[in-house]
DOVO-617938 format. One line per 2 residues: number of its first residue (from 0); their letters; for each residue x negated, y negated, z negated of N, C-alpha, C, O. Coordinates in pm, 1 decimal, m for minus. Last residue first. Example, Ala and Ser with C-alpha at 12.3 -4.5 7.8 and 13.67 -1.06 7.14 Angstrom:
residues 2
1 = SA = m1285.0 225.0 m708.0 m1367.0 106.0 m714.0 m1290.0 m3.0 m787.0 m1340.9 m113.8 m803.9  m1319.0 569.0 m780.0 m1230.0 450.0 m780.0 m1320.0 330.0 m780.0 m1423.6 331.9 m846.5;
***
This chain:
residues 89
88 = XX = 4524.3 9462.9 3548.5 4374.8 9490.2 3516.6 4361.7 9586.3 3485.6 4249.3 9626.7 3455.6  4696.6 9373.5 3696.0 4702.7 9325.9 3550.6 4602.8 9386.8 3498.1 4587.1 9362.1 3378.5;
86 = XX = 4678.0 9523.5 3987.0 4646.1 9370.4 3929.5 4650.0 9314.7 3763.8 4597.2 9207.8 3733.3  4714.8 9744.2 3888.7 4565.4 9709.2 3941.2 4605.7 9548.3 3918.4 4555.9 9474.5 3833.4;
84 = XX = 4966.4 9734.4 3813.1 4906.3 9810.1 3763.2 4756.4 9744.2 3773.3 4695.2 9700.7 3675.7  5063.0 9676.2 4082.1 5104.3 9578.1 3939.4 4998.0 9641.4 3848.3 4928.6 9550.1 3803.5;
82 = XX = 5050.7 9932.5 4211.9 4972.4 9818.6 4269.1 4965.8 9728.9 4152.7 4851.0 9700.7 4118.6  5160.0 10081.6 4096.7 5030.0 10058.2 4096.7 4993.9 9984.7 4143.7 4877.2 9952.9 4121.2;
80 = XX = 5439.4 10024.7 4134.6 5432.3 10032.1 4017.4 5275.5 10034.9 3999.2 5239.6 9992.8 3889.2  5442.6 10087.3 4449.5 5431.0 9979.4 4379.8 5386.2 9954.3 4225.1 5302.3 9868.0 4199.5;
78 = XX = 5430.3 10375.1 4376.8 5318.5 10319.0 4484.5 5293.5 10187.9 4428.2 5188.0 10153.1 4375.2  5673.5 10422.1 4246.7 5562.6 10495.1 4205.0 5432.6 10417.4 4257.2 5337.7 10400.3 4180.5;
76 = XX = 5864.6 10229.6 4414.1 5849.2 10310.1 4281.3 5714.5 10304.5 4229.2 5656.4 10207.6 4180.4  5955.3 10181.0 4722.1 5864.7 10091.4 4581.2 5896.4 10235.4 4521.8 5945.0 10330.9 4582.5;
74 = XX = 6019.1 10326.4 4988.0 6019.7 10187.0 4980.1 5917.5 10088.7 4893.7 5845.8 9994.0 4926.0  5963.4 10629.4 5004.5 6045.5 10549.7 4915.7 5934.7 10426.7 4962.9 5812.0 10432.1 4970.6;
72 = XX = 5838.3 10869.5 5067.2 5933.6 10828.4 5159.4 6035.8 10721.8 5100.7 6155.2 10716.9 5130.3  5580.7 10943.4 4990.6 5689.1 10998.8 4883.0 5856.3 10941.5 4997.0 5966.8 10992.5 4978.4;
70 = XX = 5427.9 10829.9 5196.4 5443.9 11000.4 5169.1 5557.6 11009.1 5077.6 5635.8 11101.1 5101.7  5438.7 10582.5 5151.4 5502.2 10653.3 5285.6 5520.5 10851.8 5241.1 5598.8 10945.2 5258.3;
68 = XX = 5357.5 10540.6 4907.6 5486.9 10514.1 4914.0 5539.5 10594.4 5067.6 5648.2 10648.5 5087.4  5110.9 10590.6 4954.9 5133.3 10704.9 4856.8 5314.7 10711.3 4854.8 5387.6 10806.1 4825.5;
66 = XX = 4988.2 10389.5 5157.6 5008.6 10562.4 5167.6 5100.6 10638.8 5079.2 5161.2 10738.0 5119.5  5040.7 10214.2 4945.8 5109.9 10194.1 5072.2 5109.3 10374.3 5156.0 5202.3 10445.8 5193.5;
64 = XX = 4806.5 10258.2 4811.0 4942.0 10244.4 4712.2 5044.8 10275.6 4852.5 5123.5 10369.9 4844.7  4634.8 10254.6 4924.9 4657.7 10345.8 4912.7 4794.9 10358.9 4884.8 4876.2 10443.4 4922.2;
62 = XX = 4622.6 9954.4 5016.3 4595.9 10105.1 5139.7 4672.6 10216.7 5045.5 4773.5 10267.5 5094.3  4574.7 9861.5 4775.9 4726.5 9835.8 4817.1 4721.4 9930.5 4938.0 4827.0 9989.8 4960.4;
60 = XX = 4295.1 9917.2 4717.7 4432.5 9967.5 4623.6 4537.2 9974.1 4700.1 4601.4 10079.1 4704.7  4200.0 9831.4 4900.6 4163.0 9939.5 4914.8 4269.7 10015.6 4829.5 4318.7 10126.6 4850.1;
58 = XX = 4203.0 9521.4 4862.0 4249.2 9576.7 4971.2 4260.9 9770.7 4977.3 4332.2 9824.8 5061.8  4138.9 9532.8 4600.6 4246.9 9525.2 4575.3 4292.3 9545.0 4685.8 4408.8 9584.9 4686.4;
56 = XX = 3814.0 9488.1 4696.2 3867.8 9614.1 4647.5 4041.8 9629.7 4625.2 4081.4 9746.0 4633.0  3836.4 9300.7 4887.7 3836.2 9425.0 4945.7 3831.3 9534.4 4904.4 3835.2 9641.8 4964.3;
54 = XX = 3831.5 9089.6 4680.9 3939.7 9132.8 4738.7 3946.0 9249.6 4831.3 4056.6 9298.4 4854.6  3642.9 8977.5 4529.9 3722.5 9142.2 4468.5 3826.5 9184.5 4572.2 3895.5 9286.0 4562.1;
52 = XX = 3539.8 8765.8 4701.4 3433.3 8861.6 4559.1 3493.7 9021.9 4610.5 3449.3 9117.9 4673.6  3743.1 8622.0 4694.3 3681.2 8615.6 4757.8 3587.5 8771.6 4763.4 3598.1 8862.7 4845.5;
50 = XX = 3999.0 8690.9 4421.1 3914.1 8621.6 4486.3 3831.3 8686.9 4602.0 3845.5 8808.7 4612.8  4228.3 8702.1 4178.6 4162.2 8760.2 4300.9 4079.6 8645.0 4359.8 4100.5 8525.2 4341.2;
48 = XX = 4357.5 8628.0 3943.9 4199.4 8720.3 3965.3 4179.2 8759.1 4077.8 4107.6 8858.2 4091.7  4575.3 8469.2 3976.5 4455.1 8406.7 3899.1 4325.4 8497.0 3926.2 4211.4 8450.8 3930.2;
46 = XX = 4701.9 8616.5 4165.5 4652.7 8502.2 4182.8 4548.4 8408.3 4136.6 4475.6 8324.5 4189.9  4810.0 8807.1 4002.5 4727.0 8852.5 4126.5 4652.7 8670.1 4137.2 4537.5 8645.2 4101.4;
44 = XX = 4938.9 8669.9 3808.1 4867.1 8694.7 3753.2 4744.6 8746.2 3889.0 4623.1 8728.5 3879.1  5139.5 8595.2 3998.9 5098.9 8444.4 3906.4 4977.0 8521.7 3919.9 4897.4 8487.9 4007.5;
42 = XX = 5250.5 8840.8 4022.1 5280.3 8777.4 4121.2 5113.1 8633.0 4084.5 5015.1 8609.6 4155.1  5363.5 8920.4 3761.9 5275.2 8971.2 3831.2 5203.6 8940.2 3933.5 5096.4 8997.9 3951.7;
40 = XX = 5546.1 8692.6 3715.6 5430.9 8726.1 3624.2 5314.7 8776.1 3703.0 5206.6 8719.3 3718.9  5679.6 8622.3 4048.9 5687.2 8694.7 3918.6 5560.2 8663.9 3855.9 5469.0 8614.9 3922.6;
38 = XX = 5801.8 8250.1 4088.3 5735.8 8385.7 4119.8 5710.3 8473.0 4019.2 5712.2 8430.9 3903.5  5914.8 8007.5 3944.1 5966.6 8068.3 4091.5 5907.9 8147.5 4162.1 5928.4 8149.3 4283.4;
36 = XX = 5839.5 7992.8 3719.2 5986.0 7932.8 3790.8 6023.3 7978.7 3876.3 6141.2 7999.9 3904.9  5571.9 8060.7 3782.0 5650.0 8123.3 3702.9 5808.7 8125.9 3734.9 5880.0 8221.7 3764.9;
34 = XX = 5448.0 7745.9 3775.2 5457.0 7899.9 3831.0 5533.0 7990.5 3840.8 5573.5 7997.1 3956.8  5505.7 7665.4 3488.3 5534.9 7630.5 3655.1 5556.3 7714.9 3742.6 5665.2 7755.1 3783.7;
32 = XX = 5326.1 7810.3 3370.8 5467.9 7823.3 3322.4 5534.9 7793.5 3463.2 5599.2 7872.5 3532.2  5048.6 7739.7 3497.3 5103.0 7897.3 3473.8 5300.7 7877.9 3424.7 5382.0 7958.9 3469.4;
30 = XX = 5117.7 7420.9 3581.0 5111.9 7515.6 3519.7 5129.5 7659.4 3529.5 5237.2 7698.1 3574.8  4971.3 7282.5 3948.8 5069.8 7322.4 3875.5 5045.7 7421.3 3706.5 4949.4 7497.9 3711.5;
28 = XX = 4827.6 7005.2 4115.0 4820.1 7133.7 4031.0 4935.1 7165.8 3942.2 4987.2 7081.0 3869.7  5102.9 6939.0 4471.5 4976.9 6892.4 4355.5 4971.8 7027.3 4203.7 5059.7 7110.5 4181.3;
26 = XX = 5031.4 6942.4 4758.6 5067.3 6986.8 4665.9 5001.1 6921.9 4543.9 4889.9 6872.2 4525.6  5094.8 6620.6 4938.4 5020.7 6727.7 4916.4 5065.0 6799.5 4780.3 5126.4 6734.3 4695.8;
24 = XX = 5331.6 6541.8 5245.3 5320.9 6574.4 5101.1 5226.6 6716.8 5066.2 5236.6 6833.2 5105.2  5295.5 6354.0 5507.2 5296.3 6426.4 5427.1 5247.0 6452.6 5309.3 5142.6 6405.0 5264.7;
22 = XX = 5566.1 6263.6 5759.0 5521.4 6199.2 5584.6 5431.1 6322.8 5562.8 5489.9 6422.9 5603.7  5547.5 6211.2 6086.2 5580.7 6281.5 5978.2 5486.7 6242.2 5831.4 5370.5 6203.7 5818.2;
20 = XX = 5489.0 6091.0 6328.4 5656.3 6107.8 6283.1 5651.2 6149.8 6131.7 5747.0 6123.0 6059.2  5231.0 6182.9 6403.4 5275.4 6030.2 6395.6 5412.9 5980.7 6321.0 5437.6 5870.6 6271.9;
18 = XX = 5286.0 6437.3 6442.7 5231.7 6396.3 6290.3 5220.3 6263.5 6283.2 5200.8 6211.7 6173.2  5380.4 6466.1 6709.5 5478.1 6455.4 6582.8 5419.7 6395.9 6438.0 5480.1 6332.6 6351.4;
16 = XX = 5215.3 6467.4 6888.3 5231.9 6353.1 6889.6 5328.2 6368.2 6769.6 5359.5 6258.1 6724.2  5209.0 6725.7 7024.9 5336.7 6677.8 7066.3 5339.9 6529.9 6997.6 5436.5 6458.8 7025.3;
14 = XX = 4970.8 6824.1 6962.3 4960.9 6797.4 7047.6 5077.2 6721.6 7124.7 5068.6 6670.6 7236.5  5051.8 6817.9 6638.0 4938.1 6726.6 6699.1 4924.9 6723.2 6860.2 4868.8 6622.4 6903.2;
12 = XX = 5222.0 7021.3 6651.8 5221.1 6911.3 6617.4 5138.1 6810.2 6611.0 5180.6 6703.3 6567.0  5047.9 7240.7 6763.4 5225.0 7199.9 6860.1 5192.8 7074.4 6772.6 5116.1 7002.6 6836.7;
10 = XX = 4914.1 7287.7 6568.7 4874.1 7269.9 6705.7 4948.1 7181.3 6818.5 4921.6 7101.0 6907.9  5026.2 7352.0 6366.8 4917.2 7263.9 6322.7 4911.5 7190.3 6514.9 4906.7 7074.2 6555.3;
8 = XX = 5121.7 7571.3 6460.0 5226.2 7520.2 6409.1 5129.6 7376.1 6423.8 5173.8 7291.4 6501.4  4874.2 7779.2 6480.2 4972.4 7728.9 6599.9 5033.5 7625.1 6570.1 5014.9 7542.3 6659.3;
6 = XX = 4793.7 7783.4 6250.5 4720.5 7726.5 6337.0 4763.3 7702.2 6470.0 4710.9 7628.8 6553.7  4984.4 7916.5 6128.2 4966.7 7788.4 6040.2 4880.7 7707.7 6159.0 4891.9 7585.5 6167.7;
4 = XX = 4976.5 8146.6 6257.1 5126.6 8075.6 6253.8 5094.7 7965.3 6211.8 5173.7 7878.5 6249.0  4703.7 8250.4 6176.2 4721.7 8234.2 6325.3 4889.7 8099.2 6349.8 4901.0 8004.9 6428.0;
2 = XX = 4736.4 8278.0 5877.9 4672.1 8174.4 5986.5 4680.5 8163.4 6117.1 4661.6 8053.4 6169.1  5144.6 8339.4 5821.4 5007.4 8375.4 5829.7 4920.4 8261.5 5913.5 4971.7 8178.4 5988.5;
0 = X = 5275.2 8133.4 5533.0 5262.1 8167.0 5673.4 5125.6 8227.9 5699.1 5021.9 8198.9 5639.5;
***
């Protein structure tokens, strides 16, 4: 969810008195294989190298990549196929 949705949601439920109602469960650390189960490679791998640091350069990739898909007038291909690209290094 985005933060604004996580900080509403957070909101309603503390102000409605629900988190008195409710169990909760923290994530706990998972394997790269774990992972995996249920997101792509590529997906795993953005995750392990992005950070704080690099992210306004991988912001500057996916601008483009996202231009390059509007101009060609396709959805994924070519645009996407770089973005995966930049993330696997």
């Amino acid at each position: 969810m985005k933060p604004h949705r996580v900080r509403m949601t957070h909101n309603l439920v503390v102000n409605y008195g629900l988190y008195r109602e409710m169990e909760v469960f923290r994530p706990k650390p998972v394997s790269r294989d774990q992972m995996t189960r249920f997101h792509s490679d590529d997906y795993v791998n953005f995750l392990r190298i992005i950070n704080p640091d690099n992210m306004t350069e991988f912001l500057r990739h996916l601008q483009r990549c996202e231009s390059s898909r509007r101009e060609m007038g396709s959805g994924s291909g070519a645009g996407g196929d770089r973005v995966m690209d930049v993330w696997a290094g």
